[in-house]
PAVEX-210169 format. One record per residue (C-alpha): y, x, z; residue in one letter. Coordinates in steps of 0.02 Angstrom, whole numbers, padded with zeros to 5 digits, always signed. Example, Ala and Ser with C-alpha at 12.3 -4.5 7.8 and 13.67 -1.06 7.14 Angstrom:
2
-00225+00615+00390A -00053+00684+00357S 
//
This chain:
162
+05696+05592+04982X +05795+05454+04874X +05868+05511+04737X +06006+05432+04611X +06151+05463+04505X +06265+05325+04577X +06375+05376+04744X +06400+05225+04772X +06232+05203+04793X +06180+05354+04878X +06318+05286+05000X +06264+05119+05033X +06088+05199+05062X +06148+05322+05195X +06247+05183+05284X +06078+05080+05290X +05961+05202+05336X +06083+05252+05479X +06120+05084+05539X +06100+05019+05718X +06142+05224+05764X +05931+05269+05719X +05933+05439+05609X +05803+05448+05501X +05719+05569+05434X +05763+05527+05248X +05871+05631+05128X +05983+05549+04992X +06055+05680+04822X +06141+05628+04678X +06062+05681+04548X +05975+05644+04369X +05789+05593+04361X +05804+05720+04209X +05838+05864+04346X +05775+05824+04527X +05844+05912+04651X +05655+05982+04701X +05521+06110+04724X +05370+06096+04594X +05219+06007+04662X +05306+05951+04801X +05268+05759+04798X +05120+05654+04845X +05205+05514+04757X +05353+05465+04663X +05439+05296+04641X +05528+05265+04466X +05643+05119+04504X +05740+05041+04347X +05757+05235+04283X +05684+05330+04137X +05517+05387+04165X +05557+05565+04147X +05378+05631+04131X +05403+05833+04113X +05507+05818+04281X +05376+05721+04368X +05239+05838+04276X +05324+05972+04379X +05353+05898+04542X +05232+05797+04568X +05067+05877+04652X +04890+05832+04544X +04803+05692+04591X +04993+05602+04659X +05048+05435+04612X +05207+05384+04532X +05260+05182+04534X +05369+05139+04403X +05457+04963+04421X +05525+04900+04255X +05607+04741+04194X +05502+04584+04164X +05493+04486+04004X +05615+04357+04055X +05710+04463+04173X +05873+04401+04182X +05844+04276+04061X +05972+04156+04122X +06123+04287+04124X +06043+04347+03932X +06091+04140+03895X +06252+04145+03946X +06337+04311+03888X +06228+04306+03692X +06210+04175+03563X +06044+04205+03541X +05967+04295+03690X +05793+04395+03701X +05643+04414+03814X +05605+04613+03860X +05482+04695+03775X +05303+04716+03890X +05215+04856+03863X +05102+04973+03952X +05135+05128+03926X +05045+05275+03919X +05091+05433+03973X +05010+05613+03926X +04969+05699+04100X +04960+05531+04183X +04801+05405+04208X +04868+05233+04207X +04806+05133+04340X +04834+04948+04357X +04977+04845+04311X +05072+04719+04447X +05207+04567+04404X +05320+04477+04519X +05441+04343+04484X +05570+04227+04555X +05725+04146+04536X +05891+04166+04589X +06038+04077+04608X +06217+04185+04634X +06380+04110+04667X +06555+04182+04656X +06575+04355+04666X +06381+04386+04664X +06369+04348+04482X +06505+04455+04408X +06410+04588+04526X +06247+04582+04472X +06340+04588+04308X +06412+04758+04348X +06236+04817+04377X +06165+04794+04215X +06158+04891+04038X +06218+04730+03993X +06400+04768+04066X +06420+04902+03943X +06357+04826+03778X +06388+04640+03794X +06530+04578+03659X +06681+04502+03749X +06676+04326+03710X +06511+04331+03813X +06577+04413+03969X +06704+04286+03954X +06592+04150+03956X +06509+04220+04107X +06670+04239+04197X +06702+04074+04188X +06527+04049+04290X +06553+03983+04450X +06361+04013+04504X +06205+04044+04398X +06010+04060+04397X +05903+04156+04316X +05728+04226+04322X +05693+04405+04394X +05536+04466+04348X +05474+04646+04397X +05326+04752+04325X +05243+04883+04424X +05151+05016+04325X +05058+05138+04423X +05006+05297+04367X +04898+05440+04462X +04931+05633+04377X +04800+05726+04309X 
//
């Protein structure tokens, strides 16, 4: 079952996982990791991608002894677009984090770089908090980017429930 609050997403999912005319047993709902659209105890395991870690919703549907997978940004995620849309730009806080009802259980990295050209940067743009809170003269800026690079850098935090 995939779960998120974009359509568009949810679309581009069901397109995918029907592609080359194999159905697949998968279900896709829009809805709120605040509110999931399941039974309690239902779930060996739960993936928490780029989302709040909601932990009374996965308290309830999570079954004891399950695992949830949270993937959250990297230090120097996106570094490179951080340098050209702010003045002074910052590295993401690291943290593990712990999580009443939860054990923690290890803690994995992964990083990269990427280089985007034309429309791929203004849409990996669109895909980030930084869309909505980033001052004008800095979007500019990054509209006038004709390709960029920038670290991606993922942490994997896995938890098992109590």
């Amino acid at each position: 079952i995939g779960v998120d609050i974009s359509k568009n997403v949810l679309a581009a999912a069901h397109s995918r996982i029907n592609s080359n005319g194999m159905k697949r047993n998968i279900f896709c709902a829009a809805a709120s990791v605040f509110r999931l659209p399941l039974e309690d105890a239902c779930a060996d395991m739960a993936a928490v991608i780029f989302a709040p870690f909601q932990r009374e919703e996965l308290l309830r549907v999570v079954k004891p002894g399950g695992v949830i997978l949270t993937a959250i940004p990297g230090e120097r995620h996106l570094y490179g677009l951080k340098e050209v849309l702010y003045d002074h730009p910052y590295e993401n806080e690291v943290k593990d984090t712990a999580y009443e009802g939860f054990t923690f259980v290890r803690s994995v990295e992964a990083a990269a770089q990427l280089t985007l050209t034309g429309d791929a940067v203004q849409q990996l743009f669109a895909m980030t908090p930084y869309y909505w809170n980033t001052p004008a003269d800095g979007a500019a800026h990054l509209q006038a980017c004709k390709s960029l690079t920038t670290e991606i850098g993922f942490r994997y935090l896995v938890y098992q429930k109590q």
